[in-house]
N, C-alpha and C positions, 0 to 999 in steps of 0.2 A: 665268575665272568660268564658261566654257560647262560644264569640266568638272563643278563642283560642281551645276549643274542636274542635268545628265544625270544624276548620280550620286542624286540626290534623284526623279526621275522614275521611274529603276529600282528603288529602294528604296523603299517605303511605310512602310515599320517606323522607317527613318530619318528620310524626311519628316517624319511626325509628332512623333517625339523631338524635333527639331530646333526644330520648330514651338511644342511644350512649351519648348524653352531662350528663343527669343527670347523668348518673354511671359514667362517666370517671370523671367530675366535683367532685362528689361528694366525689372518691377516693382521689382525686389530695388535698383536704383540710387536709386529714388527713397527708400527709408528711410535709403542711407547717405548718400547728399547730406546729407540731412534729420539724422539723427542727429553730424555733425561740425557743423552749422550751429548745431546746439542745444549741443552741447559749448562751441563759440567763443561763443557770444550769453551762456552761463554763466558765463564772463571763468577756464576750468578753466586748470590747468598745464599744458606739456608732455607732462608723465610722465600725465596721464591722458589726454590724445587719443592717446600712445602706447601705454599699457596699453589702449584702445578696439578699437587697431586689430590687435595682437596677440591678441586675446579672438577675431576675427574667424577666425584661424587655430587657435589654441592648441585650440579644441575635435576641431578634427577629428584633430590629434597623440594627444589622452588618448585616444581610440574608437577607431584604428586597428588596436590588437591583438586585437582582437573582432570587428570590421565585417566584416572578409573572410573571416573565417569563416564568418560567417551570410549574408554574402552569398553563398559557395559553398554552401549548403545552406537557400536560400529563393528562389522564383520571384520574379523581376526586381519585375515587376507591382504586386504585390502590397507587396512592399517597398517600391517606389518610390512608392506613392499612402498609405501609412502615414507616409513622411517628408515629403510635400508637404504634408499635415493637420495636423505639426507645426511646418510652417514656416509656414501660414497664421493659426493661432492665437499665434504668437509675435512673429509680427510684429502684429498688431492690436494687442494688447498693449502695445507700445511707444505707443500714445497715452495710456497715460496718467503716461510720465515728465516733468515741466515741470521740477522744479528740485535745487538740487541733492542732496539730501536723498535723491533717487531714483536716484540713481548705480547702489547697490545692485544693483534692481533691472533699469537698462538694463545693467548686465552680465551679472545673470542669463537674461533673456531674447536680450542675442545670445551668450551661449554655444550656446542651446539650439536657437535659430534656425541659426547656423552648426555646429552640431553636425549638424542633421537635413540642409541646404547638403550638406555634405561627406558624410558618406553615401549620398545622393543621387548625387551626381556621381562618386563610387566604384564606384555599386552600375549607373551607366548605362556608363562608363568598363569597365566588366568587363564587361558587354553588348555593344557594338558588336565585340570581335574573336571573337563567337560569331556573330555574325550576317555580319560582313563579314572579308575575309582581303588582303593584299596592300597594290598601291595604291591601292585603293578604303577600306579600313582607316585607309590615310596619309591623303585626302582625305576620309575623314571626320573625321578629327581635326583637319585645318585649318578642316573649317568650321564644326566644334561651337568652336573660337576665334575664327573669323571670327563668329559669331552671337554669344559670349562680347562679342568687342570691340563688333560692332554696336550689341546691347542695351548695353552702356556707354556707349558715344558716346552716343546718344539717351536712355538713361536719364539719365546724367549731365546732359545739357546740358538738356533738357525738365525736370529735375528739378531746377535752380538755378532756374530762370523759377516752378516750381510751387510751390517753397518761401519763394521771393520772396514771390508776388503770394497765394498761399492760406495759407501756413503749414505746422510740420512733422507737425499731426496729419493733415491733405488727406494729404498726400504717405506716410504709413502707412498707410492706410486705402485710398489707390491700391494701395498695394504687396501689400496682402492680398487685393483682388480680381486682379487679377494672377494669382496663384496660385490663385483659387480657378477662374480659366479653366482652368489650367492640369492643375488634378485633374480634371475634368469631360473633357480631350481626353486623357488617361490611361487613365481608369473604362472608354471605348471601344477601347480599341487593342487589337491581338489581338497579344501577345509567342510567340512558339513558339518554344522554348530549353527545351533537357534541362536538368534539374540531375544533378549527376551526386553520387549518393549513395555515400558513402565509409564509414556504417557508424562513424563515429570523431564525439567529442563534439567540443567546444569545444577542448578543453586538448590533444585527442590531433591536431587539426587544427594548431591553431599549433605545436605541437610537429616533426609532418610538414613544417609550412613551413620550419621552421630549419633539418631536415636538408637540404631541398630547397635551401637558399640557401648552406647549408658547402659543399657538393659543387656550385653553379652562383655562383662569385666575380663571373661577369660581370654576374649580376643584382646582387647587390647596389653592383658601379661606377657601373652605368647607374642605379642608382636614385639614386648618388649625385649623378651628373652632372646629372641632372636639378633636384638638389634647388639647383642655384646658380641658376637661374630664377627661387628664391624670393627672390630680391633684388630682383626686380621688386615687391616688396609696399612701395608710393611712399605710400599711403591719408595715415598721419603724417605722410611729409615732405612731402607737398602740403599738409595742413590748416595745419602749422607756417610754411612759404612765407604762405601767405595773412594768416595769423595778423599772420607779422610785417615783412611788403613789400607788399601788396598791399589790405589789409583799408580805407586811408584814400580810395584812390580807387575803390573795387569794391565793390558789398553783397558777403557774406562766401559768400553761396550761393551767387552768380552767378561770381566768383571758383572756387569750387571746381567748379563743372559745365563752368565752359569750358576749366579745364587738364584734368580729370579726359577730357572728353569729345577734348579736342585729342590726347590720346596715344593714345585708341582710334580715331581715325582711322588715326593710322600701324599700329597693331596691326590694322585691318582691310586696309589696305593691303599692308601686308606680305609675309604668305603669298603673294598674290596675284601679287607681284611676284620673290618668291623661291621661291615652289613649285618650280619645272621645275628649278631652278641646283641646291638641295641636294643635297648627299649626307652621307655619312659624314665625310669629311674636309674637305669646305668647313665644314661647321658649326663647325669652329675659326674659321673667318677670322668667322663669326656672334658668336660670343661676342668677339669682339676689338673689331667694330663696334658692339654693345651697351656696353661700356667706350666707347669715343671717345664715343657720343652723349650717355651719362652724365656725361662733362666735359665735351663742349661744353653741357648744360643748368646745368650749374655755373656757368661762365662768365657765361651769360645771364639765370641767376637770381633779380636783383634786379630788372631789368624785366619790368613783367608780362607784354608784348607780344612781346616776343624769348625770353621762356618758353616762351608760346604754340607757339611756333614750333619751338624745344629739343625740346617734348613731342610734339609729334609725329613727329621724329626720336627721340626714344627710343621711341617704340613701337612702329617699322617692322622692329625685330627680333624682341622679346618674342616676338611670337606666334610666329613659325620657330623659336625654342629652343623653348618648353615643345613644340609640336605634333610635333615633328620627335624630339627623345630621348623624349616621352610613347610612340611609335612606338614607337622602336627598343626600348623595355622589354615593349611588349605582343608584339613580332615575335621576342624571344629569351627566351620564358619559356613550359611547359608550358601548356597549357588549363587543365590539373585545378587550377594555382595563381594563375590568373586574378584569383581575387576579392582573396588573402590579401594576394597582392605585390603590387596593384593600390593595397591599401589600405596596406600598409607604404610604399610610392612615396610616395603624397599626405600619410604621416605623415612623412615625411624632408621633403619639398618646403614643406607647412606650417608644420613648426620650424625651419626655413631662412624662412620668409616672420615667421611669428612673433619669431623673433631679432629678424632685419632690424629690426623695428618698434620692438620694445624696445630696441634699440640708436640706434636714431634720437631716440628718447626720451632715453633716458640720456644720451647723448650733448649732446644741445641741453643738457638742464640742467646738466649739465657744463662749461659755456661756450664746448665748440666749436660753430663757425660752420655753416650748415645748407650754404653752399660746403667748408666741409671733410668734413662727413659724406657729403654727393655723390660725392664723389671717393674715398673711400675704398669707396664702394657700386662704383663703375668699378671701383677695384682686382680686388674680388674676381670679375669677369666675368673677366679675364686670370687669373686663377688657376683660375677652371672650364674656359676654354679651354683651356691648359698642360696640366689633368688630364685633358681630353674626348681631347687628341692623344695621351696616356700610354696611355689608355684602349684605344683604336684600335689602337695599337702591341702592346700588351701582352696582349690578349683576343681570343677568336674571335667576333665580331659580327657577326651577319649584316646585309647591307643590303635597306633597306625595298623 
């Protein structure tokens, strides 16, 4: 942990960013608390807190063939306090969906919401290996996850108590000043980053990026490898657990704050405890460990209390995968393709997240068991590990 001070002590530019994610993070939990508690209290199907939680991802898949472009050819800044203005008005918004009649609508606005999200976190994710190089690169990127999981843990868990005891329009209305702190410590930051002007439009950029990624295979593995991370998108299978094991002895908020918040303990734990170990080739025995935790949560699934307990062993991986391949993709791809491949990554990784969700859906309504779709989620962690050691084997990849 000393390292991450230091590392924020030395950096100003990071400080703050960082400082921006806990508040904006930590607001953004309380609408999704909020928003699956009103889905459940609406007596919806399956297949619609599934299609909720894929909506969640699905936007930032459509915009990814555009984003990194204009993020290569738009100052950070600027972009970044445009998409925080329309995450602040999107989310206030959501007070006024009550039933179900407005379905419509709460999809329209978290498209739009997690549209400007994802963006956002592309457009800072392309920032940080202009401003930082190496292992300080690496250690910023565990603790823009460690801050990711923190604001979880505490939004989640502070956000079942909120939605309890206030309701879920309190808990929106928190979440839009959130952000509105969060543009204000933005409007002040001084970013200094060249753009590096290429002279080429929109269509003759993406076009650059293809040839860039035919002639560099190993970008687009690592972008793959990465994208089996996105099975870590649990949102569904937790609201559905609650839904249908837990909801008699739990109010349904407080249920989902204390699983949601018990995994991002271990996902702040995590890094912390596997930082120094990783490399290149342990990270297989990581994706093998995220499968085992996955069936033992299986196993434990019916009780809410040994869930509990499940959940925070599956999230003592998560973070080292996504943190660790996020790395080795910014460590083995040119500067000038920063923004594009930054944002083609987060579009593989989201359609992997987005699947996942849909498929969790489908799947329950289908009659299998929420223990068999679990395990079928473990399967394919042993199937990204298998490919991560192909990967290694097969490609020239440098280590972080």
């Amino acid at each position: 942990m000393n390292e991450y001070i230091k590392l924020l002590k030395s950096e100003p530019v990071l400080r703050r960013l960082s400082t921006i994610q806990l508040i904006a993070y930590f607001g953004a939990w309380f609408s999704n608390v909020a928003i699956y508690t009103l889905l459940i209290d609406m007596k919806v199907d399956a297949s619609v807190i599934a299609f909720t939680a894929m909506l969640h991802f699905l936007a930032g898949v459509i915009q990814a063939p555009f984003s990194g472009s204009i993020i290569d050819s738009v100052r950070p800044k600027k972009l970044m306090l445009i998409l925080i203005s329309v995450e602040i008005f999107a989310t206030f918004l959501l007070i006024f969906v009550s039933e179900l009649s407005d379905l419509w609508f709460l999809y329209t606005l978290i498209f739009i919401k997690m549209a400007a999200a994802s963006f956002y976190f592309t457009t800072e994710m392309t920032l940080l290996p202009k401003i930082l190089d190496g292992m300080k690169l690496q250690k910023a990127n565990e603790l823009h996850s460690i801050i990711w999981s923190l604001s979880y843990t505490l939004g989640m868990a502070i956000s079942g108590f909120v939605v309890y005891w206030l309701g879920v329009k309190i808990a929106f209305i928190l979440d839009a000043c959130m952000f509105i702190i969060g543009f204000f410590l933005l409007f002040n930051l001084d970013i200094k980053v060249e753009v590096i002007k290429t002279g080429e439009n929109l269509l003759q950029m993406m076009g650059d990026t293809f040839r860039y990624l035919k002639k560099s295979p190993h970008a687009i593995h690592l972008m793959i490898v990465h994208a089996f991370v996105g099975l870590t998108a649990f949102d569904a299978l937790v609201a559905l657990m609650v839904d249908k094991y837990y909801a008699s002895i739990i109010a349904t908020s407080l249920a989902l704050g204390l699983l949601h918040a018990s995994r991002a303990i271990g996902l702040v734990v995590g890094p912390i405890i596997l930082s120094g170990w990783i490399d290149n080739k342990r990270i297989v025995y990581v994706f093998i460990a995220q499968a085992l935790a996955v069936w033992l949560w299986a196993v434990m699934m019916k009780d809410f209390y040994l869930s509990l307990v499940a959940s925070v062993i599956v999230g003592l991986f998560s973070t080292t995968l996504w943190s660790y391949t996020y790395t080795l993709l910014q460590k083995n791809i040119e500067e000038k393709y920063y923004g594009r491949i930054v944002a083609y990554n987060d579009m593989l990784f989201l359609s992997s997240a987005a699947f996942t969700s849909f498929m969790i859906g489908f799947l329950a309504t289908d009659s299998y068991s929420l223990e068999i779709i679990t395990v079928l989620i473990g399967i394919g962690f042993v199937v990204g590990g298998i490919y991560f050691a192909w990967v290694i084997k097969s490609q020239n990849i440098k280590e972080i």
